[in-house]
C-alpha positions in Angstrom: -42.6 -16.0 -61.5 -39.5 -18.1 -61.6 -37.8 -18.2 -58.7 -33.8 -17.5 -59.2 -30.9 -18.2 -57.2 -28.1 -16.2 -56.3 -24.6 -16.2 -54.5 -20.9 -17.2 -55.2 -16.9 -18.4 -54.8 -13.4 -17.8 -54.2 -10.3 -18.7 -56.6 -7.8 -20.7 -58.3 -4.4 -19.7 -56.3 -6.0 -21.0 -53.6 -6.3 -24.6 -55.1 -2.9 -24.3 -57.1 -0.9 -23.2 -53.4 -2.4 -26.3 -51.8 -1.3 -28.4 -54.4 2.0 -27.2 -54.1 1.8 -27.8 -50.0 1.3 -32.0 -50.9 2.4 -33.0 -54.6 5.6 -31.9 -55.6 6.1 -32.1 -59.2 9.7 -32.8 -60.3 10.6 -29.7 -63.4 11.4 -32.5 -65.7 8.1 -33.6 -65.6 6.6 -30.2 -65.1 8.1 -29.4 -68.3 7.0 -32.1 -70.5 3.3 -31.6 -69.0 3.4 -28.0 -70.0 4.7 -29.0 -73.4 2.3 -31.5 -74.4 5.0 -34.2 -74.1 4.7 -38.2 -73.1 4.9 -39.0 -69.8 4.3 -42.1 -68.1 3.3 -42.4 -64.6 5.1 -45.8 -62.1 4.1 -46.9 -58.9 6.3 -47.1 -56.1 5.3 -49.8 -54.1 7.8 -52.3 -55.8 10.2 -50.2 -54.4 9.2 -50.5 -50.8 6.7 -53.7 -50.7 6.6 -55.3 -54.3 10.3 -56.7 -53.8 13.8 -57.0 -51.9 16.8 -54.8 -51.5 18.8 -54.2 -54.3 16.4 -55.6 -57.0 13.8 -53.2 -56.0 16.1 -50.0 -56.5 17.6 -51.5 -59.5 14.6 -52.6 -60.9 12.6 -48.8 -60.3 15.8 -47.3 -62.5 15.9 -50.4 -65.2 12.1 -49.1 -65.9 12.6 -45.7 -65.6 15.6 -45.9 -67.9 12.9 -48.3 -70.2 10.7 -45.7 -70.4 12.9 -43.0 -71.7 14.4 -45.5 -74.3 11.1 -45.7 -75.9 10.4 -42.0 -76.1 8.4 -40.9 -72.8 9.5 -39.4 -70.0 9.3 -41.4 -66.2 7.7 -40.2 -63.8 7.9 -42.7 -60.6 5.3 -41.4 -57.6 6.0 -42.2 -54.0 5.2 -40.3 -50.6 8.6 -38.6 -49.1 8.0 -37.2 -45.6 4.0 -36.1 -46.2 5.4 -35.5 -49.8 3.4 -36.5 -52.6 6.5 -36.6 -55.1 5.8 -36.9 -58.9 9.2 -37.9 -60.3 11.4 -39.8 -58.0 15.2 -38.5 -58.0 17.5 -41.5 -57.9 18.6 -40.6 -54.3 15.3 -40.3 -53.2 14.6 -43.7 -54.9 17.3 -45.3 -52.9 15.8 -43.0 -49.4 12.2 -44.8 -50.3 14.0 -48.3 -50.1 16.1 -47.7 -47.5 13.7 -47.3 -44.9 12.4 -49.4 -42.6 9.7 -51.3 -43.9 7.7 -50.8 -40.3 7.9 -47.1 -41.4 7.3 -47.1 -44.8 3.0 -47.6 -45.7 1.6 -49.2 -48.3 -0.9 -46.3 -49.5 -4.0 -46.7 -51.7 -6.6 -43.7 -51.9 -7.7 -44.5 -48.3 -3.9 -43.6 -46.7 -3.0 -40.5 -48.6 -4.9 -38.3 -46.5 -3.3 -40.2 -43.2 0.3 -40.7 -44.9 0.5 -37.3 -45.5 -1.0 -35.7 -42.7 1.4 -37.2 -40.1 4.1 -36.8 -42.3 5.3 -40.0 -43.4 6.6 -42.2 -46.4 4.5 -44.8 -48.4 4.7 -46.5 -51.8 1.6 -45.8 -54.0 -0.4 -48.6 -55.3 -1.9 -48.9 -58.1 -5.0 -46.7 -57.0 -2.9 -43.9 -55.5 -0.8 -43.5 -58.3 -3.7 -43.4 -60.7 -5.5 -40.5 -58.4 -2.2 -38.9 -58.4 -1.4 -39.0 -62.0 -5.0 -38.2 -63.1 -4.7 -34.9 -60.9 -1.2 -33.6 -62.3 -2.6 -34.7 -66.0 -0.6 -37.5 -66.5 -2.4 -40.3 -68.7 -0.8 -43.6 -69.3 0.6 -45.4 -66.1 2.4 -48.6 -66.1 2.7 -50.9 -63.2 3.4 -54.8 -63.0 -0.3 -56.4 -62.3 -3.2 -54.6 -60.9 -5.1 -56.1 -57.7 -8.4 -57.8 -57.9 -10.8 -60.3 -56.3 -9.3 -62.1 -54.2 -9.6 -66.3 -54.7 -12.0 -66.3 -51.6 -13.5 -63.4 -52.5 -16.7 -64.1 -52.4 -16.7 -65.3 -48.8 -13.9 -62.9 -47.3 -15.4 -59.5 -49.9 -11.7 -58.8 -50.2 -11.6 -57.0 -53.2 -8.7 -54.3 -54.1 -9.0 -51.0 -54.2 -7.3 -50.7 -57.9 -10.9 -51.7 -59.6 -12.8 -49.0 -58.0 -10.3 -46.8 -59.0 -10.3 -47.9 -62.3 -13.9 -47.4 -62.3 -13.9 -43.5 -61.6 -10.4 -42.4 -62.6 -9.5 -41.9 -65.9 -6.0 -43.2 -66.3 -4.6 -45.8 -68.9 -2.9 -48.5 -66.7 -0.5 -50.7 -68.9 0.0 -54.1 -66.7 0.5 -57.8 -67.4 -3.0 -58.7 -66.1 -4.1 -59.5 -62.5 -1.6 -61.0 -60.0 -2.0 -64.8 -60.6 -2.9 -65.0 -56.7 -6.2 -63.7 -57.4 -9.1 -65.0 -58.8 -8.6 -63.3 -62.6 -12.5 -64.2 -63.8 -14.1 -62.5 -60.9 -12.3 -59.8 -61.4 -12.7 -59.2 -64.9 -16.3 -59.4 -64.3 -16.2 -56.5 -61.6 -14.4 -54.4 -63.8 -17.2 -55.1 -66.1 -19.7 -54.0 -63.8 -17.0 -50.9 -62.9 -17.6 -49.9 -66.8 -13.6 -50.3 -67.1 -12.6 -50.7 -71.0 -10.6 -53.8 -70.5 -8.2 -55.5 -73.6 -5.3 -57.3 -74.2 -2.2 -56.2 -76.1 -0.6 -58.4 -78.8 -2.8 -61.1 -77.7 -4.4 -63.2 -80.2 -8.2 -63.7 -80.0 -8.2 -61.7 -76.7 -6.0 -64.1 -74.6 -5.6 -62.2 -71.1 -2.6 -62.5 -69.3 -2.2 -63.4 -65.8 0.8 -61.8 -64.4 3.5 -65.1 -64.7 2.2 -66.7 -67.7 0.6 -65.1 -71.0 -2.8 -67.3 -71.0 -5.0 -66.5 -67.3 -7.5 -68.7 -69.5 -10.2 -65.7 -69.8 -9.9 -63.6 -72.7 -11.4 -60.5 -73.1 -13.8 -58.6 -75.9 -10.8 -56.4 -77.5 -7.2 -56.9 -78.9 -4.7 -53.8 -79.4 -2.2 -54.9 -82.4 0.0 -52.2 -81.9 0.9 -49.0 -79.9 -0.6 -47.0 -82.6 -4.1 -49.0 -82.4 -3.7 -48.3 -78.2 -3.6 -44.7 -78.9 -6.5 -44.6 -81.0 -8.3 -46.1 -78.5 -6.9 -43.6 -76.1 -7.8 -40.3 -78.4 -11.5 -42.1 -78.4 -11.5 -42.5 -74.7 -10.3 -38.6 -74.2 -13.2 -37.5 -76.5 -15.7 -39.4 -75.0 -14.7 -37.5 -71.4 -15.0 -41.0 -70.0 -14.8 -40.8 -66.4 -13.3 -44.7 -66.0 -10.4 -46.1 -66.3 -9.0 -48.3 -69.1 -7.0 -51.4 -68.6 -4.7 -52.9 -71.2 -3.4 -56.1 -70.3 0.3 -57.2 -72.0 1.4 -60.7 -71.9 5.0 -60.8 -70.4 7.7 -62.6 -72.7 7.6 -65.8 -73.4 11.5 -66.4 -72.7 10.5 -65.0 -68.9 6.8 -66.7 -68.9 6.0 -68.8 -65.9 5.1 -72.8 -66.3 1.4 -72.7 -65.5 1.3 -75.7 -62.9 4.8 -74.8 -61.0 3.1 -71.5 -60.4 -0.2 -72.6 -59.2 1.3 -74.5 -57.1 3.3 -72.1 -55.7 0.6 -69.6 -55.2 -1.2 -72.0 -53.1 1.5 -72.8 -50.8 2.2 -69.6 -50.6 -1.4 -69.0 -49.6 -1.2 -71.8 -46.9 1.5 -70.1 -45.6 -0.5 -66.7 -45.5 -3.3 -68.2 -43.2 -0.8 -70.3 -41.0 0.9 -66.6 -40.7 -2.7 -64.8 -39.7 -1.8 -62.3 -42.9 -4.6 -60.4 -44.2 -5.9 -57.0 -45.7 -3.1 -54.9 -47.7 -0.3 -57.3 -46.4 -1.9 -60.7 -48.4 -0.2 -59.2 -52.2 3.3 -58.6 -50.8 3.4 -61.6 -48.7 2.4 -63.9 -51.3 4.7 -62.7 -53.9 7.5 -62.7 -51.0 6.6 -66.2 -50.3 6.3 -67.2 -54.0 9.8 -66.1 -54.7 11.2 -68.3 -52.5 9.1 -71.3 -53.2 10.2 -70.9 -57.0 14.2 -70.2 -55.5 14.1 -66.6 -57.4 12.2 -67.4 -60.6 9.0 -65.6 -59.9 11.2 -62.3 -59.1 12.7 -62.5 -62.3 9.4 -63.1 -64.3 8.0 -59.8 -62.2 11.5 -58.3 -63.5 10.7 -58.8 -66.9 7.1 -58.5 -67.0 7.6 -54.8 -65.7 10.1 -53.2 -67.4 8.3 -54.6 -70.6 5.4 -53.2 -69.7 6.6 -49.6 -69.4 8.4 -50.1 -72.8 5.0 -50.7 -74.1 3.4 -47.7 -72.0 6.0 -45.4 -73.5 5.4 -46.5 -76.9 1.7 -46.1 -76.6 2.0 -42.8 -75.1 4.4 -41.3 -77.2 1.9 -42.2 -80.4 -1.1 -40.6 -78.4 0.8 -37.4 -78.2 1.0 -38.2 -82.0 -2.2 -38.7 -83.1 -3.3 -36.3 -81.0 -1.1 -33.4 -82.2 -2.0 -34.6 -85.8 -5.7 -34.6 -85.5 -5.6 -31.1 -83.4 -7.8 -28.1 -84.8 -6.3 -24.6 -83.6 -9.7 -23.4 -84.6 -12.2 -26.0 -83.1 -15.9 -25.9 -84.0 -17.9 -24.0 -81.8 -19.6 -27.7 -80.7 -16.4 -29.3 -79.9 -15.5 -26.1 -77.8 -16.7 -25.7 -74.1 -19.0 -22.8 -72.8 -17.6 -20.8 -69.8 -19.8 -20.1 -67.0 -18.8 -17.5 -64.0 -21.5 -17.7 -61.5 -22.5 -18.7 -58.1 -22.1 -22.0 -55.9 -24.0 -22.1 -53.1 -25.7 -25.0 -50.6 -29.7 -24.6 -50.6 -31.6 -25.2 -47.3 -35.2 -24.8 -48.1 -38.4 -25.5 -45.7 -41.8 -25.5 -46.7 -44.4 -25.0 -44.2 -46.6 -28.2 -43.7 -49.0 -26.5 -41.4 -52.3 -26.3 -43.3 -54.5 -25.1 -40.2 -52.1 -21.9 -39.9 -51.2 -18.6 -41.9 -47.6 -18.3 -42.0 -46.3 -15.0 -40.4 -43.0 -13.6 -39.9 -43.8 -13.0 -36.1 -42.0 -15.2 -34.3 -43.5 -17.8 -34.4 -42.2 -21.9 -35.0 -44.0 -23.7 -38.3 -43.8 -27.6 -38.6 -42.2 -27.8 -42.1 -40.1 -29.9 -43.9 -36.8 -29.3 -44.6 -34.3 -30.1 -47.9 -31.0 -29.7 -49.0 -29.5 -29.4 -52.4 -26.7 -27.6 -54.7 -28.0 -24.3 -55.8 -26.6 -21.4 -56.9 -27.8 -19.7 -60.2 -24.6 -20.2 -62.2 -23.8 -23.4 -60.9 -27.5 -24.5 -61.3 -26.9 -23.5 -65.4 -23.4 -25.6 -65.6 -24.6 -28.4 -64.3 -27.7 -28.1 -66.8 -25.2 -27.5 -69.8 -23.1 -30.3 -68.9 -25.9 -32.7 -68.7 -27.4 -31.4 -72.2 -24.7 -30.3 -74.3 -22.4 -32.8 -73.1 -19.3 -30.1 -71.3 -18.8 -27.3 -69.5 -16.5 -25.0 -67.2 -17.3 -23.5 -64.7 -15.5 -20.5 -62.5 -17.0 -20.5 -59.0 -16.2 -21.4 -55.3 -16.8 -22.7 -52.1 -15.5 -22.2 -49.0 -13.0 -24.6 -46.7 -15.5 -25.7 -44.4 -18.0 -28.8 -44.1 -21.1 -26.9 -45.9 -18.1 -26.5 -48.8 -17.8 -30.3 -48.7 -21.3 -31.0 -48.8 -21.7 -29.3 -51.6 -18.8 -31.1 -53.6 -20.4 -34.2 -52.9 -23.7 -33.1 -54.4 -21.8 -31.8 -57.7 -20.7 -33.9 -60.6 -17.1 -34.3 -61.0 -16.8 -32.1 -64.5 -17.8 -29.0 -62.5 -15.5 -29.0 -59.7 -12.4 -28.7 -62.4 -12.7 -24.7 -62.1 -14.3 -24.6 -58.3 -11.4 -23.1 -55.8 -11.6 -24.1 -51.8 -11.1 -21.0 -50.0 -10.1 -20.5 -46.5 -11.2 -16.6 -46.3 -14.7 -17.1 -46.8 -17.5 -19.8 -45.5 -19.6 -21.2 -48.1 -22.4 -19.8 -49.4 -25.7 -20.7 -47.6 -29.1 -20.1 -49.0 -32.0 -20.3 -46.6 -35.6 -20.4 -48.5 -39.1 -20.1 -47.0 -41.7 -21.4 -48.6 -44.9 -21.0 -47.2 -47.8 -24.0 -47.4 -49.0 -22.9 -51.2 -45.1 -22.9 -52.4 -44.9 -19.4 -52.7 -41.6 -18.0 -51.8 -41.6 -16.0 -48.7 -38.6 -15.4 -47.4 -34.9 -15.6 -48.6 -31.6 -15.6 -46.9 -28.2 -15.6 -47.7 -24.5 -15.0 -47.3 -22.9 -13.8 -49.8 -19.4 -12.0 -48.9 -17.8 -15.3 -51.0 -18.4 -13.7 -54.5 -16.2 -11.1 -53.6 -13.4 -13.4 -53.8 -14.0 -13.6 -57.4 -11.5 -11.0 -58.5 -10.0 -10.0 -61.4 -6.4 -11.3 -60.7 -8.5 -14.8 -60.4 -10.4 -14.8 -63.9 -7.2 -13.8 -65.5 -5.8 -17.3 -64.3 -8.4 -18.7 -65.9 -7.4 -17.0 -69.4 -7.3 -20.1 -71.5 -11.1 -20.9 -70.6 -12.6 -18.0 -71.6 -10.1 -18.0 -75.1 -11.3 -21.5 -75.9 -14.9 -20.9 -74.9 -17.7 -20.3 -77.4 -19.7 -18.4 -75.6 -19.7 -17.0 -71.8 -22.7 -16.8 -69.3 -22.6 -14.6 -66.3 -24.8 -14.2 -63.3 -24.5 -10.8 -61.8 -23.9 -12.3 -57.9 -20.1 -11.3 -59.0 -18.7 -7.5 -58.3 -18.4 -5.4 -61.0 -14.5 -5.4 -61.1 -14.9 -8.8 -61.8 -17.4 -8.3 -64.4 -15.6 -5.9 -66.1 -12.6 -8.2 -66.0 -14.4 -11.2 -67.8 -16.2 -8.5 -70.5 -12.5 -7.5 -71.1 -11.4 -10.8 -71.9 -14.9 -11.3 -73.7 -14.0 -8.1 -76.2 -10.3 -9.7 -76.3 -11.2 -13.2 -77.8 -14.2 -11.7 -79.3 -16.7 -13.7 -77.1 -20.4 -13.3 -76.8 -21.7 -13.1 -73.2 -25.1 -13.9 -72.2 -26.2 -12.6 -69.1 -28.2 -14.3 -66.1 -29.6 -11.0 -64.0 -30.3 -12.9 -60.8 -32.4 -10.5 -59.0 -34.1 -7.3 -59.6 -31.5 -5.4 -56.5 -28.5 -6.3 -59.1 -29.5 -7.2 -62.7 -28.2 -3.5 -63.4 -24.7 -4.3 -62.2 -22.7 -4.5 -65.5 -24.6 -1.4 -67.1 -23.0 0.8 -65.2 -19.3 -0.1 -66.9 -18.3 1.9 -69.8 -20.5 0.7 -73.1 -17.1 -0.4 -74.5 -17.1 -3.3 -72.1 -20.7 -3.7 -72.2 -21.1 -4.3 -76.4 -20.4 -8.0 -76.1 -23.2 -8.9 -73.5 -25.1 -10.0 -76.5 -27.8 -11.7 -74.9 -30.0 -11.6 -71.6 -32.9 -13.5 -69.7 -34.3 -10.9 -67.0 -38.1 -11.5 -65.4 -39.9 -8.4 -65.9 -38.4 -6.6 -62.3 -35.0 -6.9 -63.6 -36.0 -5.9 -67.3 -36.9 -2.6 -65.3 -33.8 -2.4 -63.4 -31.5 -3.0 -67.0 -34.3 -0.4 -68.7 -33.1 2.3 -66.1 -29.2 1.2 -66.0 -29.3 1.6 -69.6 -31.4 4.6 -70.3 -30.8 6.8 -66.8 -34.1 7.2 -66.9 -37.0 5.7 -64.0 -39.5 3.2 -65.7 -43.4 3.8 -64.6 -45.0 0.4 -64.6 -47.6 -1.6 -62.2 -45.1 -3.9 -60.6 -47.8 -6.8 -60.3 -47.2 -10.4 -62.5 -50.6 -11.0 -61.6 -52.0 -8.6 -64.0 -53.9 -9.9 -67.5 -51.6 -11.4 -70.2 -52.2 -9.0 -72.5 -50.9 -6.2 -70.1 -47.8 -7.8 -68.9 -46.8 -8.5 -72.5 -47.3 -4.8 -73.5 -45.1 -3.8 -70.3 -42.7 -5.9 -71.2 -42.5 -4.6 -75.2 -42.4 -0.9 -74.2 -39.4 -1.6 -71.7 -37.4 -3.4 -74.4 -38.1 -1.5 -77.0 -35.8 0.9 -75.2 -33.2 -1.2 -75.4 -32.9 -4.0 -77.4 -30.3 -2.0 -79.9 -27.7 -2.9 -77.2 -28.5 -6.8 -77.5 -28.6 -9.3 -80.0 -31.7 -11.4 -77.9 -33.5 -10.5 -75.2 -35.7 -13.6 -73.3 -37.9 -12.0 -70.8 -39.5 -14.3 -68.6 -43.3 -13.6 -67.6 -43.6 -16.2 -65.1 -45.9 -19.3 -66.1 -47.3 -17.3 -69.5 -44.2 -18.2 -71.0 -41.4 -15.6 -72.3 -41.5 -13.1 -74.7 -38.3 -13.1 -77.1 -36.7 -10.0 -78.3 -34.4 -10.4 -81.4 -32.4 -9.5 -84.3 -34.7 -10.0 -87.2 -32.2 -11.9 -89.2 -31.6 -14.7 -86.5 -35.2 -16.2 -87.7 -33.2 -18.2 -90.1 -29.9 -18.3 -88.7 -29.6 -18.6 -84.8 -26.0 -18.4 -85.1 -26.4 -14.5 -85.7 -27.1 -14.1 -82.1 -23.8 -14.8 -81.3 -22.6 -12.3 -83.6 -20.1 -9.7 -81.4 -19.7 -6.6 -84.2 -21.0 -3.5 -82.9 -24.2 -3.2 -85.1 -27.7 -4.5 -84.4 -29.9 -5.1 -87.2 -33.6 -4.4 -86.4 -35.7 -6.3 -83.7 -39.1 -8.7 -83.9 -40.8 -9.7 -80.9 -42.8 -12.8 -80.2 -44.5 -14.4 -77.7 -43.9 -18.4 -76.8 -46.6 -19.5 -74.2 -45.3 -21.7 -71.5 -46.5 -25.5 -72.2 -48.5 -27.3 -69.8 -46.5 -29.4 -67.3 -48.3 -31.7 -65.0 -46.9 -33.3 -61.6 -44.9 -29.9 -60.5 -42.8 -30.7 -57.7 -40.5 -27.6 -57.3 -40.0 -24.5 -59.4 -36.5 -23.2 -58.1 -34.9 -24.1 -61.1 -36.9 -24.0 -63.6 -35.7 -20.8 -64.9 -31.9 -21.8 -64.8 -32.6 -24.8 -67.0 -34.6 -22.8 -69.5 -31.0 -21.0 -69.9 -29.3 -24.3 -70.3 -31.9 -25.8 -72.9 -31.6 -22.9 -75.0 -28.1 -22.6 -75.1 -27.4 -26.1 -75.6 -29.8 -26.0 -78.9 -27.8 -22.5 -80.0 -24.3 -23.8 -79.5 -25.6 -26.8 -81.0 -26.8 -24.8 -84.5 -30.5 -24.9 -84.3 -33.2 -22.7 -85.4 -35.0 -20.2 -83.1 -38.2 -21.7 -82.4 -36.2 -25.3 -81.2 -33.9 -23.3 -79.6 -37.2 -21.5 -77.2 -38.7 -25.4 -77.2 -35.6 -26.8 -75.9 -35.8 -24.0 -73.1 -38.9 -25.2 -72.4 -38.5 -29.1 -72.3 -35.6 -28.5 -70.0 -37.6 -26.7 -67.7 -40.1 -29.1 -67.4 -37.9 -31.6 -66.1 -36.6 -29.7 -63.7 -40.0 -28.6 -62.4 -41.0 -32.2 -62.1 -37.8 -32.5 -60.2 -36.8 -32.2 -56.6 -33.5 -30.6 -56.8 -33.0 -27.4 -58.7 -31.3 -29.3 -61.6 -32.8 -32.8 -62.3 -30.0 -35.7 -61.6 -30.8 -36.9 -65.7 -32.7 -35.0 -68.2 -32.9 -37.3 -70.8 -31.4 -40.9 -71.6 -29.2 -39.5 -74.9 -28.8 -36.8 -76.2 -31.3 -38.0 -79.7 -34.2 -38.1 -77.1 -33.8 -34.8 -75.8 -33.5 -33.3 -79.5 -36.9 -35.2 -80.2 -38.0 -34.0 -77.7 -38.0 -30.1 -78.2 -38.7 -31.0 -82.0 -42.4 -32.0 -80.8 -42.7 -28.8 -78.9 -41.6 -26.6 -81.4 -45.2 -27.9 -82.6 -46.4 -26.9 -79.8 -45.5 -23.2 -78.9 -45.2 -22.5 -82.7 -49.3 -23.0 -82.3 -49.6 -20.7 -79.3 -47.0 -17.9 -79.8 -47.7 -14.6 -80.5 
């Protein structure tokens, strides 16, 4: 038998009341967000490192006021007294600059948590303002020049933060290159190796720019000829969920460009004067522009002047044509592949030890085992996202974890597409699954706390309206209560949904049978083992099931066990997949879903007639674990369904998936397949396979 996971999660107040405690989002902006309009993020650490009092205040509200003349709307980000603000007021502009510089800190990613935590003010860099804007949903940001490799890089490893942000933070960031005091080739090659989309803007032949003057002397593989062309690239960048930044680099004006020699030798005084000085770390960038100012008697400054407030011109152009081409190329109806599935189900950390001890019988008496242990994400709904958004490409997920540093570990173990719908919760601790295998691999034991899914409630879901309206079909595990179920089949009947239920465990895979059948109709599909077909038989009929409870019995009689159970019931579903361990599964279905598979996704009230037949399990060599076997059988098949394909690739999907994650050590493999083309070959040569064998 499979083994399944259960367990669950709290909600989405929770997360949107600590946002609120740290980032406050000015209504100007909040507006255009919620409208879909162009907004473009700015730094603030010109205002309190990048320059001197006034320039700095006048310079923040020359670009701001560039911004707006170009058809976006500013949004300046800065730290106010633990304050994450989003949308700088001018007076609290002029607060920012006003303060001391000793008690004003120059934050990247690493100093939010500190900054804010003690209550103080910083200016964001180019990396903080680009985690920032990413997690309000802000896309284009424009700053002056981002940070790099340093020119001793290679000996000192003083590289800025900015390119590993780039690297894992999807934000545009409109800038005039890399600060000429850095070494501009080794930097372009890290962001290489960061998988940063790097071009140049206006720039003939790919001429990059290097902050002062328009030639740095590297070019790069792409040039943008317009904001309309940046905003294509944008709107291809969004669809390919890329999870990096993207860096456009736009020479400043040539009236305001920088003689080439005067400024190198500027920068390397300056950097003299840095060492003599004992500068280092964050302090090198503002010194060094500081220093370069003066050596230049003001030029520089106005060349940094210029460079920025053309650069947000160009920012708001390009953002105000990607709300363009966006809203031109939006489908109100979108194709059930471009839409997402929905999956409600549990999160929860896995501790598993199997006993090592070959010269002993395990007993629960007491006694200690030499075994090893392991940890790893579990939970049955979470194990089926993460298996959807590695096949089909996206998904969203509803689930929790608690506040805690179990919660945190299992964050980290999670890829970053699932943790948009996961909720921290204070109430509750994360769910903890403890499993005992014995020295064969047979489950013997499990253990688990599961008082988190009752935070799932319906006030929760009904936050999360717009993903189950948008979503072509919803899967459920049954770890949830049945308020909550009933609250996501409601929504399921509103938007005319299909659900396919996960039954978990034989103790609750009856859960949602016991609502009213008006809720019930658009569970249109389920995947129970043969304990928790018996459980749904009896929830369903109100009537006790005699059958020998044993999966060890003859082929032959577990199949005709499993055929008089759903024969009861298969009226009330479009497919039913009951899993008989490693025989294989024995589908249940609509007979006219043999040439259509799209028909078992059909929510009206009437079931055509059923046809049963048997798919024997392939033969998989080199089994490491079989805890999730059964949860990526779920995410095959539904990725082949959603995708359009027949039945029997949609069962031989199921089963390719499965194999990899028996072959795995974790319950969900960390890569199924390369691309998505070898996977889909994949379950094509199976089809061969159980087409052979089934029955």
């Amino acid at each position: 038998m499979l083994l399944r996971r259960c367990f669950l999660f709290p909600f989405p107040e929770v997360r949107l009341v600590r946002r609120a405690l740290h980032i406050v989002l000015h209504p100007e902006i909040r507006q255009a967000l919620q409208h879909k309009k162009p907004v473009v993020a700015l730094e603030s650490t010109i205002i309190t490192h990048g320059m001197p009092m006034p320039e700095n205040v006048l310079t923040a509200l020359a670009v701001e006021e560039q911004v707006r003349l170009n058809g976006a709307t500013p949004a300046t980000i800065g730290i106010l007294d633990g304050r994450i603000k989003v949308g700088l007021t001018p007076e609290e502009l002029n607060t920012l600059a006003k303060k001391p510089r000793d008690q004003v800190i120059k934050c990247s990613r690493r100093d939010l948590p500190f900054v804010v935590s003690r209550k103080q003010s910083g200016g964001t860099t180019v990396a903080a303002t680009m985690l920032i804007a990413h997690r309000v949903g802000i896309q284009v940001f424009a700053t002056g020049g981002i940070g790099g490799v340093h020119r001793d890089g290679h000996e000192s490893l003083d590289v800025s933060a900015d390119l590993t942000e780039l690297g894992r933070t999807p934000v545009a960031v409109v800038c005039s290159g890399v600060k000429s005091i850095l070494d501009i080739p080794r930097t372009l090659e890290y962001l290489e190796t960061q998988g940063v989309c790097v071009a140049s803007f206006e720039s003939p032949g790919g001429v990059f720019p290097d902050f002062y003057t328009r030639d740095s002397g590297c070019t790069v593989p792409y040039n943008l000829n317009s904001a309309k062309e940046a905003a294509e690239l944008l709107r291809s960048w969004k669809e390919l969920k890329m999870e990096s930044g993207l860096l456009i680099g736009v020479p400043i004006p040539e009236e305001f460009a920088a003689d080439k020699s005067k400024i190198e030798d500027a920068i390397k005084k300056a950097s003299a004067q840095a060492k003599a000085h004992g500068v280092s770390g964050k302090d090198v960038t503002p010194f060094l522009l500081a220093a370069i100012a003066k050596i230049t008697e003001g030029k520089s400054l106005k060349s940094n002047i210029a460079l920025i407030k053309n650069n947000a011109k160009v920012a708001a152009k390009i953002a105000a044509s990607l709300c363009e081409v966006s809203t031109n190329t939006e489908n109100p109806e979108p194709k059930t592949f471009d839409r997402k599935p929905l999956v409600v189900g549990a999160s929860i950390l896995d501790l598993s030890f199997t006993v090592d001890d070959h010269n002993r019988d395990m007993k629960l008496d007491g006694a200690t085992y030499s075994a090893v242990a392991k940890q790893a994400a579990g939970g049955v709904g979470r194990n089926i996202a993460e298996g959807i958004y590695k096949l089909y490409g996206d998904v969203n997920l509803i689930s929790a974890v608690g506040n805690d540093q179990m919660g945190q570990t299992l964050l980290q173990m999670m890829p970053k597409a699932l943790k948009r719908g996961l909720v921290l919760a204070d109430s509750h601790s994360t769910s903890l699954c403890s499993l005992i295998f014995d020295k064969f691999g047979d489950c013997k034991l499990i253990l688990g706390n599961m008082e988190i899914h009752q935070s799932i409630t319906p006030e929760t879901l009904q936050a999360h309206h717009q993903l189950f309206r948008e979503a072509p079909l919803i899967i459920m595990d049954s770890n949830i209560s049945e308020q909550a179920m009933a609250s996501i089949l409601h929504q399921a009947q509103k938007n005319k949904i299909p659900v396919f239920f996960e039954p978990t465990d034989m103790f609750i895979a009856g859960k949602p049978f016991k609502l009213l059948p008006e809720l019930t109709k658009n569970i249109r599909m389920i995947k129970p083992n043969l304990e928790e077909l018996k459980t749904i038989t009896e929830a369903i009929t109100g009537q006790p099931v005699n059958w020998s409870q044993n999966t060890k019995l003859p082929q032959a009689d577990l199949l005709q066990q499993a055929k008089s159970m759903i024969k009861k019931i298969d009226c009330h579903f479009n497919c039913i997949i009951a899993t008989l361990g490693d025989h294989g599964v024995l589908l249940s279905y609509r007979q006219d879903a043999d040439n259509d598979s799209r028909l078992l996704l059909d929510v009206s009230k009437s079931t055509p007639p059923h046809c049963t037949r048997f798919y024997a399990a392939p033969m998989v060599h080199n089994i490491v674990n079989v805890s999730g076997a059964g949860d990526s059988f779920c995410a095959g098949f539904i990725t082949a369904l959603l995708r359009g394909r027949i039945l029997n690739e949609c069962v031989a999907a199921g089963f390719v998936a499965a194999e990899k994650a028996l072959q795995s050590e974790s319950a969900v493999p960390s890569t199924y397949f390369s691309n998505p083309e070898t996977f889909e070959s994949r379950y094509k040569q199976t089809v061969k396979i159980i087409q052979q064998q089934s029955i």
